[in-house]
mmCIF file as Biopython writes it, N, C-alpha, C and O atoms, coordinates in Angstrom:
data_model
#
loop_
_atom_site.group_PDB
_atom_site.id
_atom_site.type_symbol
_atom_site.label_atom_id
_atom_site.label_alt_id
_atom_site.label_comp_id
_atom_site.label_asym_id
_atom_site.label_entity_id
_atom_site.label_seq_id
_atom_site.pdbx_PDB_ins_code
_atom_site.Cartn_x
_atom_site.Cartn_y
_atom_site.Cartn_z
_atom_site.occupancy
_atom_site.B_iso_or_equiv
_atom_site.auth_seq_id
_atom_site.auth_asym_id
_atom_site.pdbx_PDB_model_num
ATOM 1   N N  . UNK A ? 1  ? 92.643  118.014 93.935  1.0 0.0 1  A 1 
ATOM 2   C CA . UNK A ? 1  ? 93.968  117.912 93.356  1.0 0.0 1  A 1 
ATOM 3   C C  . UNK A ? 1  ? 93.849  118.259 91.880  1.0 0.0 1  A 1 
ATOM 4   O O  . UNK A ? 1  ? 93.569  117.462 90.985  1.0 0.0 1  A 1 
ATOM 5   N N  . UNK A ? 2  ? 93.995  119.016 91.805  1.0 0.0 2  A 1 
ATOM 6   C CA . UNK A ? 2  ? 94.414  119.827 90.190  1.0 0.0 2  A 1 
ATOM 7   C C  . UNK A ? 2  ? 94.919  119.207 89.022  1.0 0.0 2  A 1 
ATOM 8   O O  . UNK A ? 2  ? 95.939  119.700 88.541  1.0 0.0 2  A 1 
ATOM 9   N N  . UNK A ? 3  ? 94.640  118.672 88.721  1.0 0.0 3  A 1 
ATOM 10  C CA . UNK A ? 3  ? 95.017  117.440 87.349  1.0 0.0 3  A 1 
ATOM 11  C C  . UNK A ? 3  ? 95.943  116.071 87.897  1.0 0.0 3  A 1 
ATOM 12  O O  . UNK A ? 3  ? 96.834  115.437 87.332  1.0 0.0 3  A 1 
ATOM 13  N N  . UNK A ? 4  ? 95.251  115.909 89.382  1.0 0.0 4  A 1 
ATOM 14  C CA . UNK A ? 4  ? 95.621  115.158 89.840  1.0 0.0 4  A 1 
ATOM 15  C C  . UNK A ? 4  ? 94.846  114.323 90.308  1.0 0.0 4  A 1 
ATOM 16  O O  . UNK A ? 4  ? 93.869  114.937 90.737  1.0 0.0 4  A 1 
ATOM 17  N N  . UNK A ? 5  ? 94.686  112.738 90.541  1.0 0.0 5  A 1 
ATOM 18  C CA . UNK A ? 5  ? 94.037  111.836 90.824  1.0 0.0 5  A 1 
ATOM 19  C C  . UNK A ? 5  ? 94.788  110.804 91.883  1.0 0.0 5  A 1 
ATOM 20  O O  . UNK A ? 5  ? 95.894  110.346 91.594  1.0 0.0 5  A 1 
ATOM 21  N N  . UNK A ? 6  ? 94.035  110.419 93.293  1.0 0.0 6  A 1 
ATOM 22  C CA . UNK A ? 6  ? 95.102  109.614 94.267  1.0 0.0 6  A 1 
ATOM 23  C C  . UNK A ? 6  ? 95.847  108.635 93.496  1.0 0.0 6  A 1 
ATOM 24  O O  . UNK A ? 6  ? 96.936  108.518 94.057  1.0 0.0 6  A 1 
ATOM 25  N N  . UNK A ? 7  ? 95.775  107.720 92.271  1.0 0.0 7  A 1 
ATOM 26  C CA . UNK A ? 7  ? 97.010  107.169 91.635  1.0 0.0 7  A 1 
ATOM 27  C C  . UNK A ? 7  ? 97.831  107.483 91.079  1.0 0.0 7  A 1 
ATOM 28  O O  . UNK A ? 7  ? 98.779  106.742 90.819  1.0 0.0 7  A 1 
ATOM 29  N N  . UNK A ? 8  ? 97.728  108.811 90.676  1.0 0.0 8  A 1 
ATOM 30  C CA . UNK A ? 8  ? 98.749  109.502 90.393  1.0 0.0 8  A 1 
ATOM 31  C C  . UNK A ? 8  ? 99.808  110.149 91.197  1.0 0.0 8  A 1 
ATOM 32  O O  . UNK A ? 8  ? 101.016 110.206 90.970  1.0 0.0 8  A 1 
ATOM 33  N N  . UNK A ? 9  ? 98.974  110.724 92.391  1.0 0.0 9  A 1 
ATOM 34  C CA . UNK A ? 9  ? 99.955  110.849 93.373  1.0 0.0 9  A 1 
ATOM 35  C C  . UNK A ? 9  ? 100.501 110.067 94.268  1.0 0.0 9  A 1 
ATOM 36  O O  . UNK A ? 9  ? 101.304 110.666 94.985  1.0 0.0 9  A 1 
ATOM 37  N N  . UNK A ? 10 ? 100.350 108.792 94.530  1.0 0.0 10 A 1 
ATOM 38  C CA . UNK A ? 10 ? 101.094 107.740 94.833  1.0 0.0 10 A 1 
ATOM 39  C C  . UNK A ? 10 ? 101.817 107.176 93.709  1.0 0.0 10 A 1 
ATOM 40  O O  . UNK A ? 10 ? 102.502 106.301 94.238  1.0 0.0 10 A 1 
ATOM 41  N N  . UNK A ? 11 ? 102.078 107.167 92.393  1.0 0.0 11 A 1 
ATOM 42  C CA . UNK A ? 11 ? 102.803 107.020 91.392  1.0 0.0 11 A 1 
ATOM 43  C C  . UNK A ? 11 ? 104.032 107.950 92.143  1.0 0.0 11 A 1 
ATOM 44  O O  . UNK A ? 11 ? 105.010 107.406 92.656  1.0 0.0 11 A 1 
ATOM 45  N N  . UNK A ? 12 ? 103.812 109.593 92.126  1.0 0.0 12 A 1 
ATOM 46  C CA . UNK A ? 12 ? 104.650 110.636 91.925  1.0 0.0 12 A 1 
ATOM 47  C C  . UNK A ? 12 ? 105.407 110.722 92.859  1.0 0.0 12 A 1 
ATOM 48  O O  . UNK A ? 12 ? 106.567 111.098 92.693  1.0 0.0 12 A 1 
ATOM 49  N N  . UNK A ? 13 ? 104.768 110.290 94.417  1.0 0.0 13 A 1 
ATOM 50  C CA . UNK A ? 13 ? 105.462 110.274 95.369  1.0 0.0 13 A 1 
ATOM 51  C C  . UNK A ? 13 ? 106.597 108.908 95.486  1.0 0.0 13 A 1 
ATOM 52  O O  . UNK A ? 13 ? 107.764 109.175 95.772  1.0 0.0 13 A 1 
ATOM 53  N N  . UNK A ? 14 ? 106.259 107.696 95.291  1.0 0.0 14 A 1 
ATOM 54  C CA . UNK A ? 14 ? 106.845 106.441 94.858  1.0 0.0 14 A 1 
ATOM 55  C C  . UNK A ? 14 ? 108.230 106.449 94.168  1.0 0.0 14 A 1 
ATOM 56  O O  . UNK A ? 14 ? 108.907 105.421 94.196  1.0 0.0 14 A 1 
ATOM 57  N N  . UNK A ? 15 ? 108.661 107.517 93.576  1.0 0.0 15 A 1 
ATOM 58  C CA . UNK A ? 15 ? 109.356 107.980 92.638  1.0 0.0 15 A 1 
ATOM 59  C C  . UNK A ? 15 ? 110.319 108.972 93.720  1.0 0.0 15 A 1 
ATOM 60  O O  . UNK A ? 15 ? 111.092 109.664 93.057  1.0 0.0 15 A 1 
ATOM 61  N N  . UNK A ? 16 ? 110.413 109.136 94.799  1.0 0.0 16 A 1 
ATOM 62  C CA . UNK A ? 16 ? 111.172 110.025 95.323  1.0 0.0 16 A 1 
ATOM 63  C C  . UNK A ? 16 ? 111.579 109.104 96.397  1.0 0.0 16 A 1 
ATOM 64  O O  . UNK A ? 16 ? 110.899 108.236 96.944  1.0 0.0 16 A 1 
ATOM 65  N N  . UNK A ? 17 ? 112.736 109.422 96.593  1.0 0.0 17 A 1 
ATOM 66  C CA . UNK A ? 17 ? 113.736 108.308 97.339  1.0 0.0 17 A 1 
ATOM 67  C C  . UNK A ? 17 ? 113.239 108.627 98.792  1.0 0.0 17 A 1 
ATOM 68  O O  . UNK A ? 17 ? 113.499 107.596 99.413  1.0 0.0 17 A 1 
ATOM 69  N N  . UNK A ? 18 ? 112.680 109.488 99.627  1.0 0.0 18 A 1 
ATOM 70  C CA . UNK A ? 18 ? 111.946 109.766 100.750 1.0 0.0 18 A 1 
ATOM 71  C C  . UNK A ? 18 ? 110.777 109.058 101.346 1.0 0.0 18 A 1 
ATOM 72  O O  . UNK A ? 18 ? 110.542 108.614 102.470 1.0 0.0 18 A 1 
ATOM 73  N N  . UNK A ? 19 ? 109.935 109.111 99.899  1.0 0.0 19 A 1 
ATOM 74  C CA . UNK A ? 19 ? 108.354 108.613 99.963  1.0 0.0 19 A 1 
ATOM 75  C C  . UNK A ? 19 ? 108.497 107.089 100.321 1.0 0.0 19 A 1 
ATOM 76  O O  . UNK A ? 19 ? 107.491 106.382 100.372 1.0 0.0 19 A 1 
ATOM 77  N N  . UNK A ? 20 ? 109.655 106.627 100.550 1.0 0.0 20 A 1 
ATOM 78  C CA . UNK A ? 20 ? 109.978 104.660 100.386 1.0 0.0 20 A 1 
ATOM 79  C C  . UNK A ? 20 ? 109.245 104.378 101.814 1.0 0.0 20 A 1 
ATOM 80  O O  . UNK A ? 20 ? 108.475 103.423 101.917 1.0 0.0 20 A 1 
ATOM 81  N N  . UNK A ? 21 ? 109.510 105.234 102.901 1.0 0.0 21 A 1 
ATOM 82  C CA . UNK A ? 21 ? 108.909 105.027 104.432 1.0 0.0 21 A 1 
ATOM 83  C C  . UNK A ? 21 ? 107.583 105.715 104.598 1.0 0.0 21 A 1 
ATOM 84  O O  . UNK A ? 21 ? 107.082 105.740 105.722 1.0 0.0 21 A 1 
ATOM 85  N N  . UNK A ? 22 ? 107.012 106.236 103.653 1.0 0.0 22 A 1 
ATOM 86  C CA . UNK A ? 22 ? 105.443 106.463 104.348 1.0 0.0 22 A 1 
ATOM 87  C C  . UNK A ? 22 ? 104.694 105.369 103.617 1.0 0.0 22 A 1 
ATOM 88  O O  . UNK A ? 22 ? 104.935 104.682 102.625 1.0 0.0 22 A 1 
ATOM 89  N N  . UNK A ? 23 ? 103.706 105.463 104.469 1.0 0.0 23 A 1 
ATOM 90  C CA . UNK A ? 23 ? 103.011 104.144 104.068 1.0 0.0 23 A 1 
ATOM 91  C C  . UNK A ? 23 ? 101.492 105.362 103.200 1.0 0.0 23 A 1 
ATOM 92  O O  . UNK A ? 23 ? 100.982 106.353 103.723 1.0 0.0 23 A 1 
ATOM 93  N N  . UNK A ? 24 ? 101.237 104.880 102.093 1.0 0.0 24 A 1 
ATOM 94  C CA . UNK A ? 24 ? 99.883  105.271 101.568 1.0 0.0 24 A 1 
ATOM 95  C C  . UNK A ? 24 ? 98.814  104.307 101.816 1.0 0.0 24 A 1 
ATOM 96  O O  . UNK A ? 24 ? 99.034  103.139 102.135 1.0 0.0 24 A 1 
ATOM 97  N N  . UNK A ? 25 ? 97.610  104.833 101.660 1.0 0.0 25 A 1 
ATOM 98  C CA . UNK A ? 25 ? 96.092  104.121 102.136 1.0 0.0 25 A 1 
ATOM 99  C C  . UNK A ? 25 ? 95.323  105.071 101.133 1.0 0.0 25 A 1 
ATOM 100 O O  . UNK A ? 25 ? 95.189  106.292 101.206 1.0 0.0 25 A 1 
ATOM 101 N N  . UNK A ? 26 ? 94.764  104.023 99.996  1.0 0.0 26 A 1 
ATOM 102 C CA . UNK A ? 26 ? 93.798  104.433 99.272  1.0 0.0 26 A 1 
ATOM 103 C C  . UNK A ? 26 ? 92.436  104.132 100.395 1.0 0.0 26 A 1 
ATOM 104 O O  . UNK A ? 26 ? 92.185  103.339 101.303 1.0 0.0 26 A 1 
ATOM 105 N N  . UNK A ? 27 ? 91.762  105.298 99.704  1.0 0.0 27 A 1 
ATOM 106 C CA . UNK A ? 27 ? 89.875  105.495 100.201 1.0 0.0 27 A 1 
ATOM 107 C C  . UNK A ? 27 ? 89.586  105.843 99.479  1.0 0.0 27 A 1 
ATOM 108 O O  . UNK A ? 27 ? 89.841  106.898 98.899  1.0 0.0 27 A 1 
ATOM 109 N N  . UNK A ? 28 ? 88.646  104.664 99.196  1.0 0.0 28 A 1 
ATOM 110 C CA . UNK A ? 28 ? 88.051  105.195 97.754  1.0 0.0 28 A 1 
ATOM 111 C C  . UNK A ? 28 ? 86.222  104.424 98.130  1.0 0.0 28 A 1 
ATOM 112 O O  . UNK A ? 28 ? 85.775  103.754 99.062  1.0 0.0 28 A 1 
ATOM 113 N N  . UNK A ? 29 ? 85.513  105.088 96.594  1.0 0.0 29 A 1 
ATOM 114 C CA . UNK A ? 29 ? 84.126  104.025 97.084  1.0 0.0 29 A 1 
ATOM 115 C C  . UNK A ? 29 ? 84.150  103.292 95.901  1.0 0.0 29 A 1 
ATOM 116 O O  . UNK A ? 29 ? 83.119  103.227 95.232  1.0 0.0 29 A 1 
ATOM 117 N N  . UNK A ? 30 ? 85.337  102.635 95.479  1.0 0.0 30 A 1 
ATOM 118 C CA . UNK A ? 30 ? 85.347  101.633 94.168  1.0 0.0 30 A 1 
ATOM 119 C C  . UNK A ? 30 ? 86.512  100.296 95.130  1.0 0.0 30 A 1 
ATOM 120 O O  . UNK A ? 30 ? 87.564  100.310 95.768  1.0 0.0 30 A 1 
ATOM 121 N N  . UNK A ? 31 ? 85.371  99.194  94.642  1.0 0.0 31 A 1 
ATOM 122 C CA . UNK A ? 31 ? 86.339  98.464  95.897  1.0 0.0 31 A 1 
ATOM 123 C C  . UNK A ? 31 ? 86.272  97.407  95.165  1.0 0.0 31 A 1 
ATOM 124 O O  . UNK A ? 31 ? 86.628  96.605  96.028  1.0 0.0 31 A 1 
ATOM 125 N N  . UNK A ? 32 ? 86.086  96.749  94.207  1.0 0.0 32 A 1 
ATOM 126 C CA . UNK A ? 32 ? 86.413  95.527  93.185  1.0 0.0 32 A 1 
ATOM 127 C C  . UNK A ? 32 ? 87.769  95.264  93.120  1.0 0.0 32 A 1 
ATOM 128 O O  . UNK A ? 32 ? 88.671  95.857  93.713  1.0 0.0 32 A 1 
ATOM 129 N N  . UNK A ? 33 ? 87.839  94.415  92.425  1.0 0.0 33 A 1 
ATOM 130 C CA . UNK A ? 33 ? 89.002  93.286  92.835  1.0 0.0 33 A 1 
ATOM 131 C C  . UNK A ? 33 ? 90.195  94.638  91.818  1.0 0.0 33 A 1 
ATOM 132 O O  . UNK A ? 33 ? 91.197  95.191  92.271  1.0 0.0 33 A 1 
ATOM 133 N N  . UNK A ? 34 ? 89.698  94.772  90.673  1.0 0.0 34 A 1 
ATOM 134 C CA . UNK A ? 34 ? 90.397  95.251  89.819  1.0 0.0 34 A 1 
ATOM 135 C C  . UNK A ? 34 ? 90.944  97.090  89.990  1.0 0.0 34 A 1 
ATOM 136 O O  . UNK A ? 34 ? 91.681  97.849  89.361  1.0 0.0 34 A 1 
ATOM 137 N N  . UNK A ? 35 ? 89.917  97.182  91.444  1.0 0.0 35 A 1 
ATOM 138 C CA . UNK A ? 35 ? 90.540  98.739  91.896  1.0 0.0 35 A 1 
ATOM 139 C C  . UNK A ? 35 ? 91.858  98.823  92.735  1.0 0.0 35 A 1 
ATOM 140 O O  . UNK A ? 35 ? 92.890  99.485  92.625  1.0 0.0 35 A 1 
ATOM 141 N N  . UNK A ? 36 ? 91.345  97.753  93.740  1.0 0.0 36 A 1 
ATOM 142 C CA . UNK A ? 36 ? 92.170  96.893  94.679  1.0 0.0 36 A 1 
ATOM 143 C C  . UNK A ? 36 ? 93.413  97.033  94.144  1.0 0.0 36 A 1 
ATOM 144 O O  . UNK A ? 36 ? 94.186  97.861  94.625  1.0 0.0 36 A 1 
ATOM 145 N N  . UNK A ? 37 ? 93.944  95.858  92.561  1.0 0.0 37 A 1 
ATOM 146 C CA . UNK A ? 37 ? 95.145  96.144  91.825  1.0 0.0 37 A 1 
ATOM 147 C C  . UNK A ? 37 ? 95.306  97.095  91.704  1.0 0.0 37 A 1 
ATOM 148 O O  . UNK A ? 37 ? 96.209  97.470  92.451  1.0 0.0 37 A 1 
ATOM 149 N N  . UNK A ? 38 ? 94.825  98.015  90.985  1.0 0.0 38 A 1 
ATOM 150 C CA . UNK A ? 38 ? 95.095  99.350  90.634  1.0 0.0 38 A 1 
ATOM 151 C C  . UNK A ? 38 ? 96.216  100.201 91.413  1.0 0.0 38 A 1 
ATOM 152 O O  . UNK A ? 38 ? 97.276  100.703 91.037  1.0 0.0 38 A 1 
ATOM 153 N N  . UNK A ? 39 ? 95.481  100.154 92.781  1.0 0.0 39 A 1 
ATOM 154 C CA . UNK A ? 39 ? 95.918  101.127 94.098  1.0 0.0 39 A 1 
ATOM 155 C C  . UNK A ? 39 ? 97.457  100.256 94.145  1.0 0.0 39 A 1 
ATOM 156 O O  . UNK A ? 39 ? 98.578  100.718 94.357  1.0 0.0 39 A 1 
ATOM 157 N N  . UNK A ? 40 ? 96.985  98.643  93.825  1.0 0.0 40 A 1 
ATOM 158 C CA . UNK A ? 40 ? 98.738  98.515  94.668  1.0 0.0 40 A 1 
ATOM 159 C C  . UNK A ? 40 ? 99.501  99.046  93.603  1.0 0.0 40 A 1 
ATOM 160 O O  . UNK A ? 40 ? 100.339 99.914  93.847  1.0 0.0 40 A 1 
ATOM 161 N N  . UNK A ? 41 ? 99.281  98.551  92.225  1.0 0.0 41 A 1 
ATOM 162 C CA . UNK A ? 41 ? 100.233 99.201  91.436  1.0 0.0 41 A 1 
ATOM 163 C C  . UNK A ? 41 ? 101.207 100.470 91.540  1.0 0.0 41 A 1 
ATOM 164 O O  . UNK A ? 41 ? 102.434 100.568 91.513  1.0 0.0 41 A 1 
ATOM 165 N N  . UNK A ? 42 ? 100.227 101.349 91.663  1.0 0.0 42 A 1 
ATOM 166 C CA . UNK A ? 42 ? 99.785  102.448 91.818  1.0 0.0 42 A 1 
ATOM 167 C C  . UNK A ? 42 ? 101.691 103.172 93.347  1.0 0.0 42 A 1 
ATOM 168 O O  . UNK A ? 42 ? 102.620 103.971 93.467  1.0 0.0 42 A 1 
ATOM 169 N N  . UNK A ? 43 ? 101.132 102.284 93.846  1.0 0.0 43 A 1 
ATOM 170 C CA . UNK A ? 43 ? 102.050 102.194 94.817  1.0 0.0 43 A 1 
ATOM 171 C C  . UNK A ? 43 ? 101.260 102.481 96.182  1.0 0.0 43 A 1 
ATOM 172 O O  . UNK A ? 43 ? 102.020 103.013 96.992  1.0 0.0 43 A 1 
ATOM 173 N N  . UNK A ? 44 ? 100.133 102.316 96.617  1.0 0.0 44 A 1 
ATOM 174 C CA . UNK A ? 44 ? 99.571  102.464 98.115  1.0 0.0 44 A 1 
ATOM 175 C C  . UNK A ? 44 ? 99.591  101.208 98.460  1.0 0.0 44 A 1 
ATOM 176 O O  . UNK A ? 44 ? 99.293  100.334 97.645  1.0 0.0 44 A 1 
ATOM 177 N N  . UNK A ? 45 ? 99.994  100.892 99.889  1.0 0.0 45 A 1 
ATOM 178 C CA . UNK A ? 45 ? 100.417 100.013 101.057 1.0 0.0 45 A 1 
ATOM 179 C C  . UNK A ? 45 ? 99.209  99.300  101.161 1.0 0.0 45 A 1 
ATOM 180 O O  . UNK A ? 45 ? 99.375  98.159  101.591 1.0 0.0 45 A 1 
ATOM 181 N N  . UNK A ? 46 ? 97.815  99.668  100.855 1.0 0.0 46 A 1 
ATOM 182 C CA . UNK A ? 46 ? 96.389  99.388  101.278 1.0 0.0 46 A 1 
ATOM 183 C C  . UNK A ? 46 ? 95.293  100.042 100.779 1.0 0.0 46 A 1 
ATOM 184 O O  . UNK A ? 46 ? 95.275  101.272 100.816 1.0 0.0 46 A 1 
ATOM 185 N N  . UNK A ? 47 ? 94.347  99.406  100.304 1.0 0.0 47 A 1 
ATOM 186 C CA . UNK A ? 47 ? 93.397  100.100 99.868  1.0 0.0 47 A 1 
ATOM 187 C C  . UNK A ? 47 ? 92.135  99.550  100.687 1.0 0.0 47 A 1 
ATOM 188 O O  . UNK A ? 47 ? 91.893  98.355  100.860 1.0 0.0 47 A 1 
ATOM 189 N N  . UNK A ? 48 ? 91.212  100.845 101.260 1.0 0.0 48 A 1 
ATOM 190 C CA . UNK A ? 48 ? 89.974  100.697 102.004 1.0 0.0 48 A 1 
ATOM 191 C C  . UNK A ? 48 ? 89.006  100.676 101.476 1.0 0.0 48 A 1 
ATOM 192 O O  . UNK A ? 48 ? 89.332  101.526 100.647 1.0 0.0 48 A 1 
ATOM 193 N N  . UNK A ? 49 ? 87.746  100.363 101.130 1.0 0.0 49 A 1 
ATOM 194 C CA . UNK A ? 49 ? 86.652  100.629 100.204 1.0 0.0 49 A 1 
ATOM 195 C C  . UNK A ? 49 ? 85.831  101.396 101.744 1.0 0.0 49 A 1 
ATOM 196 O O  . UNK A ? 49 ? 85.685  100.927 102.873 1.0 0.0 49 A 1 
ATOM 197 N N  . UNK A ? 50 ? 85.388  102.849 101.103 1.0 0.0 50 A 1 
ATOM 198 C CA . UNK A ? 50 ? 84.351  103.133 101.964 1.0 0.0 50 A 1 
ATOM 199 C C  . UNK A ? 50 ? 83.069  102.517 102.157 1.0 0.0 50 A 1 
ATOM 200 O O  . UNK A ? 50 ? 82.327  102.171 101.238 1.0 0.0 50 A 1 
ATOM 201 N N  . UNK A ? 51 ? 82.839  102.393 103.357 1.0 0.0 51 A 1 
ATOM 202 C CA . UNK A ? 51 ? 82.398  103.001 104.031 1.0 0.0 51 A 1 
ATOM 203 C C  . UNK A ? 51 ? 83.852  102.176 105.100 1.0 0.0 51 A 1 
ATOM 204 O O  . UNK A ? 51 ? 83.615  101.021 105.453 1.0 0.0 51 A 1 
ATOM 205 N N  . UNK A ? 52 ? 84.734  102.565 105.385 1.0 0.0 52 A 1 
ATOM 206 C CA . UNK A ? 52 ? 85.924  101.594 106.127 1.0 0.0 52 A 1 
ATOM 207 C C  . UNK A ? 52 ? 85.264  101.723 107.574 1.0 0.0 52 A 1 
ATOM 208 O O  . UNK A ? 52 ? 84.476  102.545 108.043 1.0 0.0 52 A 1 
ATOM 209 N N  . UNK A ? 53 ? 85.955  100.476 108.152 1.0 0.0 53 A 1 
ATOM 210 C CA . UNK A ? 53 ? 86.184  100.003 109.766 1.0 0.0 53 A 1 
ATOM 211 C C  . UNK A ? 53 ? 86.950  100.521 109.940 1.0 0.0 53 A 1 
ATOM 212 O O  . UNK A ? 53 ? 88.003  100.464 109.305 1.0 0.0 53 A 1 
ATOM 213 N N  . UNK A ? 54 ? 86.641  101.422 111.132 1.0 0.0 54 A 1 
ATOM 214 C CA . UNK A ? 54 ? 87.281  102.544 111.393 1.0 0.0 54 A 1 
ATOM 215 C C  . UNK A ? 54 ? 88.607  101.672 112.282 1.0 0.0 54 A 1 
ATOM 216 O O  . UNK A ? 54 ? 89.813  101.854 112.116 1.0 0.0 54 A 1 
ATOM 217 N N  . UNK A ? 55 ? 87.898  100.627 113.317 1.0 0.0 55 A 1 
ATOM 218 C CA . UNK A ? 55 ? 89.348  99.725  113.718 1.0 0.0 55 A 1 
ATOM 219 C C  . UNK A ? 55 ? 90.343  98.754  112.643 1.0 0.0 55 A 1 
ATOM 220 O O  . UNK A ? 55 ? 91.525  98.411  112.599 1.0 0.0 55 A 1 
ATOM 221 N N  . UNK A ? 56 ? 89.464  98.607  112.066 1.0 0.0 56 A 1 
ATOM 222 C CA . UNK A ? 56 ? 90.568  97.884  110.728 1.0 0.0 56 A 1 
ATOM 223 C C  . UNK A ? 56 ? 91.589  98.728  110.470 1.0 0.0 56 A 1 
ATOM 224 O O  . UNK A ? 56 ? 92.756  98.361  110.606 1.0 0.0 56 A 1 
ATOM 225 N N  . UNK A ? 57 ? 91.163  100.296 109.954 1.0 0.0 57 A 1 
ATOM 226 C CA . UNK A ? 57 ? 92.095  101.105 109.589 1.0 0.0 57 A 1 
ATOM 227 C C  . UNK A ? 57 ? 93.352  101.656 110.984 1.0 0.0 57 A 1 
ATOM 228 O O  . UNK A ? 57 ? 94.505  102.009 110.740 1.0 0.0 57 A 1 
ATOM 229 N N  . UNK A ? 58 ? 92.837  101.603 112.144 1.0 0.0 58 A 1 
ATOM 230 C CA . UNK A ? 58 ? 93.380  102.078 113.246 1.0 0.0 58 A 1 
ATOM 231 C C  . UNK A ? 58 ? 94.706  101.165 113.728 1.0 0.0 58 A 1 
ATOM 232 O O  . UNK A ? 58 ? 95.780  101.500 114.227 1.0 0.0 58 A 1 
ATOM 233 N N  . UNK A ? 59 ? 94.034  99.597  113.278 1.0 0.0 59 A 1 
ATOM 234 C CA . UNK A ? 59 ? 95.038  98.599  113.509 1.0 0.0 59 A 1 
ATOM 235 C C  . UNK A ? 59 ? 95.947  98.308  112.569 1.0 0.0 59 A 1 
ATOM 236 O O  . UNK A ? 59 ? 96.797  97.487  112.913 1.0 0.0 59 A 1 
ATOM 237 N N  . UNK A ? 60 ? 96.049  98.933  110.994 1.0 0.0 60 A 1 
ATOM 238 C CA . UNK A ? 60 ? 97.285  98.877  110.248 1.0 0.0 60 A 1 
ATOM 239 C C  . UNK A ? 60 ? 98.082  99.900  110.576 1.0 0.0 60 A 1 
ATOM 240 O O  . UNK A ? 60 ? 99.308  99.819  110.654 1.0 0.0 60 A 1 
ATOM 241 N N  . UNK A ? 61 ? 97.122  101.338 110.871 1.0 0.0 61 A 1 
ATOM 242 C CA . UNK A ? 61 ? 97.923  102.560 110.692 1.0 0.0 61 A 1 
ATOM 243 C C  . UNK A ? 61 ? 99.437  102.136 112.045 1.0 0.0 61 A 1 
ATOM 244 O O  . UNK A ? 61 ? 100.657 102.296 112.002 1.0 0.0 61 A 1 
ATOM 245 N N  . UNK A ? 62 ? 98.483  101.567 113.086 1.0 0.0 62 A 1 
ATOM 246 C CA . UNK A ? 62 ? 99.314  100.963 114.323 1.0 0.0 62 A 1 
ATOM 247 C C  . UNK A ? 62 ? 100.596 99.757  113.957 1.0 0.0 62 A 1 
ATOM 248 O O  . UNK A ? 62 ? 101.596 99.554  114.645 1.0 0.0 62 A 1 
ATOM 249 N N  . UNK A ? 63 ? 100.318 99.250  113.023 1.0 0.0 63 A 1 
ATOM 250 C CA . UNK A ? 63 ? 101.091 98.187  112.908 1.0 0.0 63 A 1 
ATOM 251 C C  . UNK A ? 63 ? 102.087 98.823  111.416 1.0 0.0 63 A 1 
ATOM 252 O O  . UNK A ? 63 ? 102.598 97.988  110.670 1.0 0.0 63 A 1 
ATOM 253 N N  . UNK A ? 64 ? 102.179 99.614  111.267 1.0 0.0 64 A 1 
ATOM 254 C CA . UNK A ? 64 ? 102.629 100.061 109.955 1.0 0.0 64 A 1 
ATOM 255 C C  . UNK A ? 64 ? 103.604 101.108 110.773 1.0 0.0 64 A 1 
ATOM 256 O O  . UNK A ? 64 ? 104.786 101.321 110.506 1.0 0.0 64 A 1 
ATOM 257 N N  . UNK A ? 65 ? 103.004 101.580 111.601 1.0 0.0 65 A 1 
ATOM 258 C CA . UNK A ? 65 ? 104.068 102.618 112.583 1.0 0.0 65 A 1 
ATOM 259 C C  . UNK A ? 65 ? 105.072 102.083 113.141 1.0 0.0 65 A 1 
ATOM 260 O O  . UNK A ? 65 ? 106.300 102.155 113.088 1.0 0.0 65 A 1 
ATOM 261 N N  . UNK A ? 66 ? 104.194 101.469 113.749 1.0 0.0 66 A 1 
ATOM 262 C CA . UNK A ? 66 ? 105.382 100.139 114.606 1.0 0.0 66 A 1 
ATOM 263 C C  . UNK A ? 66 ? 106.884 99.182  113.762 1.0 0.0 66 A 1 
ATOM 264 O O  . UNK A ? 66 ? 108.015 98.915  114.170 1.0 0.0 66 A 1 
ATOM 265 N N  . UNK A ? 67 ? 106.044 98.860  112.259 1.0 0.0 67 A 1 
ATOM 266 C CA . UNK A ? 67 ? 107.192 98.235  111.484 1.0 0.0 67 A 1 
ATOM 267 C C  . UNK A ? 67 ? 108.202 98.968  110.911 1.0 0.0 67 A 1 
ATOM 268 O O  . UNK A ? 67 ? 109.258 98.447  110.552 1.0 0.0 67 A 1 
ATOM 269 N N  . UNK A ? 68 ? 107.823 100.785 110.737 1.0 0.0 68 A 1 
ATOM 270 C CA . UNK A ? 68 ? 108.788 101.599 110.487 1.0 0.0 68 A 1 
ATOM 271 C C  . UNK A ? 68 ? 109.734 102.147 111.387 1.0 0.0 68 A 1 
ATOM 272 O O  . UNK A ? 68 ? 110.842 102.603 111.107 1.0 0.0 68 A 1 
ATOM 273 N N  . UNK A ? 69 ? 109.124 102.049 112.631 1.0 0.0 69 A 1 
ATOM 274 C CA . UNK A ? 69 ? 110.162 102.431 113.707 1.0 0.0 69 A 1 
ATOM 275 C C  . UNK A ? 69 ? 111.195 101.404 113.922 1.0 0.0 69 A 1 
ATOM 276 O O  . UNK A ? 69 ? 112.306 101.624 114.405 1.0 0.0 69 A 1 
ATOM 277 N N  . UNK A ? 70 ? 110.756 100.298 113.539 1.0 0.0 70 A 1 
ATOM 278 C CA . UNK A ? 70 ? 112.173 99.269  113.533 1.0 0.0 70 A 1 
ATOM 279 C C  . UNK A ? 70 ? 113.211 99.515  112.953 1.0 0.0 70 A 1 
ATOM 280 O O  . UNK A ? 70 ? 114.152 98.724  113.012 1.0 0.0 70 A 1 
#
């Protein structure tokens, strides 16, 4: 991303009256308490520290689908 960084583009998207129903998921390999904040600020739904559970991630993406189709 070209002078772009994933908090920035969850900032940019956050900002558009569309982006309100997708859900974002930071992946990152910085996983401290204070990155954690960052991402929500930031505006992502969740943040994963790599190396992620691949079912952890399988069971929000599932339950995040499910709460938007309501």
């Amino acid at each position: 991303m070209s002078g772009m960084n994933g908090y920035t583009v969850a900032q940019t998207l956050r900002k558009k009256p569309k982006a309100s129903s997708f859900a974002l998921v930071a992946l990152s390999g910085l996983g401290q308490q204070e990155d954690k904040a960052r991402a929500a600020e930031a505006g992502f739904d969740h943040h994963y520290t790599k190396r992620v559970d691949i079912n952890s991630l399988r069971a929000f993406l599932a339950a995040t689908a499910e709460a938007l189709a309501e």
